[in-house]
N, C-alpha and C positions, 0 to 999 in steps of 0.2 A: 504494500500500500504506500502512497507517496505521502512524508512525509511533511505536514503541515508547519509552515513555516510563517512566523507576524515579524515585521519592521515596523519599527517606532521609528522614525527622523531621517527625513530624507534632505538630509543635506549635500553638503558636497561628496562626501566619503561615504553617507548612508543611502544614496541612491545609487552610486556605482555598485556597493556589496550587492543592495535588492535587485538591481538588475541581475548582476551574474547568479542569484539564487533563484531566477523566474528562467534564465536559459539551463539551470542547472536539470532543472523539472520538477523543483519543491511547488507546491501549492502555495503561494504568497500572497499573503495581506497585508495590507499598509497602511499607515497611515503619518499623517504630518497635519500640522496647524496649517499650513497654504496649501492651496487647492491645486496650486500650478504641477509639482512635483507630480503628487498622487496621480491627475488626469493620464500624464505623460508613463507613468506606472502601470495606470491601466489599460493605456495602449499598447503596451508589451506584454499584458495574459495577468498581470495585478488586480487582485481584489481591495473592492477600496472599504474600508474601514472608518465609522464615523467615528470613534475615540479609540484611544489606549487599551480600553474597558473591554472594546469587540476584538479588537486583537487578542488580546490573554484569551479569550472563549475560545477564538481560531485553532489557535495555534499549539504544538507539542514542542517549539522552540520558537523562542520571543528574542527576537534583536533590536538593542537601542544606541541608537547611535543621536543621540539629541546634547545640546552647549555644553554644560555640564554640570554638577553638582546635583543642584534645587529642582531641573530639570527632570533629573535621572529619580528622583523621588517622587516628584509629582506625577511622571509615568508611573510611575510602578504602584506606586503606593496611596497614592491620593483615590478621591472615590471613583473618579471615571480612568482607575489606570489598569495595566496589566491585571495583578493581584488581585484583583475585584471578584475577576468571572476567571481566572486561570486553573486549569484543572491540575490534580493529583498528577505527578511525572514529568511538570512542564518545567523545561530548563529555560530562563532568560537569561542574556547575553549581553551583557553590557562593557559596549565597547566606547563608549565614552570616555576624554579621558578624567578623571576622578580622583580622589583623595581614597585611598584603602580605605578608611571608617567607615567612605559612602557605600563601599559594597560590602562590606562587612552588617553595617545597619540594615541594608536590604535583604541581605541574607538572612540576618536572623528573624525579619520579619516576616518573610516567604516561609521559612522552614515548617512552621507548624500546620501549615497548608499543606506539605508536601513539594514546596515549588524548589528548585533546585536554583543557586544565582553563582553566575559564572563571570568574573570582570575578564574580560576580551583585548587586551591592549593592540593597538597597531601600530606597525610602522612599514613603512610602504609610499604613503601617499596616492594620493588621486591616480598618479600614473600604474604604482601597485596594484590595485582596484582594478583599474581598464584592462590589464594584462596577469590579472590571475594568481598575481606575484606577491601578494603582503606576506607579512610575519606577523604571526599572530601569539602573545605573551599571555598564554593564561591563566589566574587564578581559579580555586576552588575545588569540589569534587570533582574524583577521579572520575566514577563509572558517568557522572552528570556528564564531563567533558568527550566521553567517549560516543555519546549519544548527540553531542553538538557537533562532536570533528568534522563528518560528510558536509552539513550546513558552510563551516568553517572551509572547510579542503574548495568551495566554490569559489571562493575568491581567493587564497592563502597559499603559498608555496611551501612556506614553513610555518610549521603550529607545536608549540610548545606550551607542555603542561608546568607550570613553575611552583606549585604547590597548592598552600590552603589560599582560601577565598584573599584578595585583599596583595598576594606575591605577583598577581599580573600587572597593576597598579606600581608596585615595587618597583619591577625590573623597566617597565618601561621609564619611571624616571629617573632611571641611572643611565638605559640606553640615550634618554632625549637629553641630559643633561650632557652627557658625552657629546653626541652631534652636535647640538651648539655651538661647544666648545672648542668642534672643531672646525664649524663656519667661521666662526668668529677669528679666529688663529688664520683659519683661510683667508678670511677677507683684508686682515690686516699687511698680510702677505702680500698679495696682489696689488693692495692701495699704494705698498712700499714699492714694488717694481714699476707700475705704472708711472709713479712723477719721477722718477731714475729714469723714465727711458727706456725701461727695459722691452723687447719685445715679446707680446704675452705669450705667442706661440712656442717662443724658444724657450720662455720660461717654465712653461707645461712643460716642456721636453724636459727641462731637468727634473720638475718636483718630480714626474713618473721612474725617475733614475735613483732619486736620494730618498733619505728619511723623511724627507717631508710629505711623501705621496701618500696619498688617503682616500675613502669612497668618496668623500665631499667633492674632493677636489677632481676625481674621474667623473663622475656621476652628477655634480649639481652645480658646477661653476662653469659653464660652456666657453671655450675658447674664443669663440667670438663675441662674448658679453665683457661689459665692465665690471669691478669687483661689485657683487653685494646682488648685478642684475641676472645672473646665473641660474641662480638662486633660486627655487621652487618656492614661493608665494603659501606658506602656511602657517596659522597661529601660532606661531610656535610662544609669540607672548604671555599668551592664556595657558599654556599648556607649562611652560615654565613657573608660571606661579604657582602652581600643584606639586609641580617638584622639590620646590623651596617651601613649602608648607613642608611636605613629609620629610625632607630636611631636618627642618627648624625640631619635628618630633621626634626625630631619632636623635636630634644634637650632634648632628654633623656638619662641620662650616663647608660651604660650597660658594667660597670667595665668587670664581671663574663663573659658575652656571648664573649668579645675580648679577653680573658685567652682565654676560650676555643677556640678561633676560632684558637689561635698560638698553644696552647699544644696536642691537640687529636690526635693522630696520623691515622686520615684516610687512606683512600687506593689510595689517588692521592697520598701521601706523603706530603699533608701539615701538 
């Protein structure tokens, strides 16, 4: 039988997964606060969903990919959310990115239901998504993850299980703190050869020769852009402030990742 599949938040990274979950052949439901997404959803074999509420009814696996935090509790947990109408064995997916407590809180709230809550982290980006290729960092039960992987394996090259509920949250902000860090080292690089003179082409050639070469600099700083314009266009603002929260809790100084989080110039304009 085809597994039944609900999306919460068709944003940018949450309508690329639903798509590739409706060419997968899951049954998908959807829904979003703008009408625009969903229509375009249900042009592709999408069922449309008028709340949160009918999704959890749908669905045997629930995917959220909606801003963050307050978001991710008002789907799930408020009266017209997931939780409401979700049945006994239904694993939700939340790939938001998050503060551990937030999926940790959901979980225990689910649990007595029966509902299984898995934090989903990604990294990838939009381009990931379109081509099949994310990485996916997951928190929570084991057997619940094992019942999501197929959903997961739709869009995901790599899916890793990283332990209890709250570790996919974790890891992803040591991975996003790391890239940053390593844009930011990038950009500063290139800012330096550029008023030198140097030519950027021949200056690729070296970073790919020396220590300095890195995915950043193969992968997201294009040879024919300026420093900084290479650069894949993602929150990374918003998404760093989560990591310097679960920082500040564990009481680890992360000098470099709070630079980056003021200096990068993303596409919200932080």
């Amino acid at each position: 039988m085809t597994t039944k599949v609900g999306f919460v938040g068709l944003g940018t990274m949450g309508r690329a997964i639903a798509e590739n979950d409706v060419r997968a052949g899951f049954d998908v439901m959807v829904y979003d606060l703008r009408d625009e997404p969903v229509r375009e959803m249900e042009a592709l074999g999408a069922t449309r969903a008028g709340s949160a509420r009918e999704v959890g009814q749908h669905a045997e696996i629930v995917q959220l990919a909606v801003p963050d935090d307050a978001a991710v509790e008002a789907s799930v947990l408020g009266k017209d959310g997931v939780l409401a109408r979700a049945k006994a064995g239904t694993v939700i997916v939340i790939h938001s990115t998050i503060h551990p407590r937030t999926a940790q809180r959901v979980g225990e709230q689910a649990r007595p239901n029966d509902v299984a809550v898995l934090d989903a982290q990604i990294t990838g980006a939009q381009v990931g998504a379109r081509t099949q290729s994310l990485t996916f960092m997951v928190g929570g039960d084991a057997a619940a993850f094992e019942r999501a992987r197929p959903v997961l394996a739709a869009s995901g090259r790599e899916i890793f299980h990283m332990g209890e509920l709250g570790a996919g949250a974790m890891t992803k902000g040591a991975q996003q703190a790391m890239t940053c860090i390593n844009v930011m080292a990038a950009m500063e690089g290139f800012r330096f050869a550029e008023r030198a003179k140097i030519d950027r082409a021949a200056f690729c050639r070296v970073l790919s020769a020396s220590t300095a070469q890195s995915y950043v600099i193969d992968h997201q700083m294009g040879l024919g852009e300026r420093h900084g314009e290479g650069v894949e266009r993602r929150p990374f603002h918003r998404g760093l402030k989560a990591v310097l929260a679960m920082a500040f809790d564990l009481d680890v100084p992360m000098p470099a990742a709070a630079l980056a989080q003021q200096t990068i110039p993303w596409g919200d304009g932080g």
